[in-house]
C-alpha positions as CSV (number, residue, x, y, z in Angstrom):
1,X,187.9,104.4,-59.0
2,X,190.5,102.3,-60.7
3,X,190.5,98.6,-60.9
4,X,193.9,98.7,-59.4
5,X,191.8,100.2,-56.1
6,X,189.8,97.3,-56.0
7,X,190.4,94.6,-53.8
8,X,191.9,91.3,-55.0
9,X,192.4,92.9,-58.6
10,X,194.9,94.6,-60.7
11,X,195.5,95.2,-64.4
12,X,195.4,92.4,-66.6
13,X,193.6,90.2,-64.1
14,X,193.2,86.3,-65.5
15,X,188.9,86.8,-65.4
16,X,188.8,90.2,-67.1
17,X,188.0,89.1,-70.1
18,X,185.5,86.1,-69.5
19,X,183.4,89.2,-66.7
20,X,183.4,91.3,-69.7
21,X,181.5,88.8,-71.9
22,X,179.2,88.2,-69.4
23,X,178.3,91.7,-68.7
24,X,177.7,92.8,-71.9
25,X,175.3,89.5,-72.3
26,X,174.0,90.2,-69.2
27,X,174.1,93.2,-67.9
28,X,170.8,94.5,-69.8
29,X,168.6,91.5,-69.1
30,X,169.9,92.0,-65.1
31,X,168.8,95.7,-65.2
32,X,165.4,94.8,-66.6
33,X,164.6,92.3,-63.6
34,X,166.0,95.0,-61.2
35,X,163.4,97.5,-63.1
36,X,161.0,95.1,-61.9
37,X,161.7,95.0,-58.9
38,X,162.1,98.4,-58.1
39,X,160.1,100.2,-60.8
40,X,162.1,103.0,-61.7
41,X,164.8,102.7,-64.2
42,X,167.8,104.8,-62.7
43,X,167.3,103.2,-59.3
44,X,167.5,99.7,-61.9
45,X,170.7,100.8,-63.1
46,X,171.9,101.8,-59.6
47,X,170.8,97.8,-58.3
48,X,172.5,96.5,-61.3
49,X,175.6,97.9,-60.9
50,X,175.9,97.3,-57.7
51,X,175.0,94.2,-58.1
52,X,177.5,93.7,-61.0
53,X,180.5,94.9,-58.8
54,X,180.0,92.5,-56.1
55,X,179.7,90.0,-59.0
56,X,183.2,91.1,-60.5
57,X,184.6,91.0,-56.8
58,X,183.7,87.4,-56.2
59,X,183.9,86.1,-60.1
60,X,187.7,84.7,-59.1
61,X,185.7,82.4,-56.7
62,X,182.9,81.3,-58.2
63,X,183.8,78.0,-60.0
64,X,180.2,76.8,-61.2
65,X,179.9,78.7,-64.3
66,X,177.0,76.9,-65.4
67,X,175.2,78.9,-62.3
68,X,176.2,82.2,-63.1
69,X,172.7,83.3,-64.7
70,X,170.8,82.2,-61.2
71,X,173.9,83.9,-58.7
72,X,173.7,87.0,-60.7
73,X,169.9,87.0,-60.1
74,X,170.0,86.5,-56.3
75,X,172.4,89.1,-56.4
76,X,170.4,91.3,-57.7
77,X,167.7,90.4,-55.3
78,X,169.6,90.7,-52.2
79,X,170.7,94.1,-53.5
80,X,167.1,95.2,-54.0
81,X,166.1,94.0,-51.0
82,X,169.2,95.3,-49.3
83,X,168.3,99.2,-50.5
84,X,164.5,98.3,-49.1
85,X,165.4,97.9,-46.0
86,X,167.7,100.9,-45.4
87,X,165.3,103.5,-43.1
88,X,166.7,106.7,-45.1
89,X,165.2,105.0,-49.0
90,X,162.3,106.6,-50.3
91,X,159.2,105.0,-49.4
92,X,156.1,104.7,-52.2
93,X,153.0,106.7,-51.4
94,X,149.5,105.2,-52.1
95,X,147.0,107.2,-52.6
96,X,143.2,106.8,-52.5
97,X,143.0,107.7,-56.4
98,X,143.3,104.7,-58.6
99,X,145.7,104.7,-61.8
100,X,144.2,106.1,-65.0
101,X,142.0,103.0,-66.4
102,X,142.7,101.7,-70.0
103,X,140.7,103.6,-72.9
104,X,139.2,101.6,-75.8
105,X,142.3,102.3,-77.6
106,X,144.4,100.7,-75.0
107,X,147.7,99.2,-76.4
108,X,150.2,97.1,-74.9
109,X,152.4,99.7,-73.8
110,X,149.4,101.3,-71.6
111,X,148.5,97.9,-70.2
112,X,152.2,96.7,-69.6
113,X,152.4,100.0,-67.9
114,X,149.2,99.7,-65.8
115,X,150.6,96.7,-64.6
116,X,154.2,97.9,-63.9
117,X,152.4,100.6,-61.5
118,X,150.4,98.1,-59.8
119,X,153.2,95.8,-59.5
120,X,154.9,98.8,-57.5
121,X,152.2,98.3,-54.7
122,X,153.4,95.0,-53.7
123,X,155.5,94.3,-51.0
124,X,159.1,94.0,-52.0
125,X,159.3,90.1,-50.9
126,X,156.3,89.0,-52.9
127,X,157.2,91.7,-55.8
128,X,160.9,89.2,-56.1
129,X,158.7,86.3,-56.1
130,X,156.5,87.1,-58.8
131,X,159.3,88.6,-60.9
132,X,160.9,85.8,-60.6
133,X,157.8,83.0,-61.7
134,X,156.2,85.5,-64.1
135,X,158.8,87.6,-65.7
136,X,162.5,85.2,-65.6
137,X,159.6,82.5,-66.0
138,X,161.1,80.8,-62.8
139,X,159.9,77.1,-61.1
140,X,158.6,76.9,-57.5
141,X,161.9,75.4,-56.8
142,X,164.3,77.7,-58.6
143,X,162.7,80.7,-57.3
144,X,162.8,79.4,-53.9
145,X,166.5,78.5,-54.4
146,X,167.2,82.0,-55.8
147,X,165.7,83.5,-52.6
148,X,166.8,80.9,-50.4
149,X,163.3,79.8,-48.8
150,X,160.8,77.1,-48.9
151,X,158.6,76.2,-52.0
152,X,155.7,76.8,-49.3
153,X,156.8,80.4,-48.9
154,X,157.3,80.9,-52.5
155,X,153.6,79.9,-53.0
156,X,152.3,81.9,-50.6
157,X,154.2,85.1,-51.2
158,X,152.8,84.5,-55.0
159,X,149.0,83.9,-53.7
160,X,149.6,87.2,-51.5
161,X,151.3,89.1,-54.0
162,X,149.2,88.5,-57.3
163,X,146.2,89.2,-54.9
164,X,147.6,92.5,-54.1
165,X,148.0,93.0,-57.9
166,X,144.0,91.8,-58.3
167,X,142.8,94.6,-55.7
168,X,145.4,97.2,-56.8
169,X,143.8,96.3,-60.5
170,X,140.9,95.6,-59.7
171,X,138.0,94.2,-62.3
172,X,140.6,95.3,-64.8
173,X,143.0,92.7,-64.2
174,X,141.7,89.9,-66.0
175,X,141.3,92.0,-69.3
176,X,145.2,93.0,-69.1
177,X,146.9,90.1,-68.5
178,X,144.7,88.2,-70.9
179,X,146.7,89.8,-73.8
180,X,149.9,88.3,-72.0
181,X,148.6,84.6,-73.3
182,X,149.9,83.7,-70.1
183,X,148.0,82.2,-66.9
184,X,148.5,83.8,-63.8
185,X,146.8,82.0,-61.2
């Protein structure tokens, strides 16, 4: 599709420019958040894209510029959470056999990935909320802004969601996100 097919646009347009800047600082930090929320990296780019069209569509109207970062995340958030709801996507399937456990020679990579996979078990609603306070290193109040809720349902989905990640972990889970210097609770 041309941009001359899009609506609102044609060659040249004023914004052009300024979108293409933004994407190419953006576009990859955007996909990574999408990769967390969905946990597979083409459905990522998929989320990000669309997300990043419907950005272009709407950059002629957006006149806080300063805000861009925080409307680019929700719309990557509404996108993900968009495709979740759709009846036809494909739908995880737990099993009763854990994920492979971390050998003395664990590194980083195995632990970040550990985590990725348990992070896949939790509902999509409290997966966004704890992508959004753990990974984009998010306030109460900026995540709740981002998914247009209450601070008290932002607090709760991260209680439900980090306890999902404790069970899905289980006695493992303080040993791997100790290495993250980071304190989860």
């Amino acid at each position: 599709m041309t941009d001359q097919h899009l609506p609102g646009t044609g060659r040249g347009s004023p914004w052009d420019g300024e979108f293409a800047r933004y994407f190419g600082e953006r576009a990859h930090t955007l996909r990574a958040t999408a990769y967390l929320l969905c946990g597979d990296w083409h459905h990522a780019e998929d989320i990000t894209q669309q997300s990043l069209l419907k950005l272009y569509l709407a950059w002629p109207r957006l006149s806080r510029r300063d805000m861009l970062d925080a409307y680019a995340r929700k719309v990557v958030l509404r996108t993900f959470l968009a495709e979740h709801r759709r009846p036809w996507r494909r739908r995880e399937r737990l099993t009763d056999v854990p994920p492979e456990l971390p050998g003395d020679g664990d590194t980083g990579t195995e632990q970040r990935m550990l985590v990725l996979h348990a992070l896949g078990s939790v509902p999509p609603k409290q997966r966004a909320v704890l992508v959004l306070r753990y990974w984009n290193d998010l306030s109460v109040e900026e995540t709740a802004a981002a998914l247009g809720c209450s601070t008290g349902t932002v607090k709760s989905q991260s209680a439900r969601g980090l306890d999902t990640l404790r069970k899905r972990l289980g006695p493992y889970f303080g040993g791997v996100l100790s290495g993250t210097g980071r304190e989860v609770t």
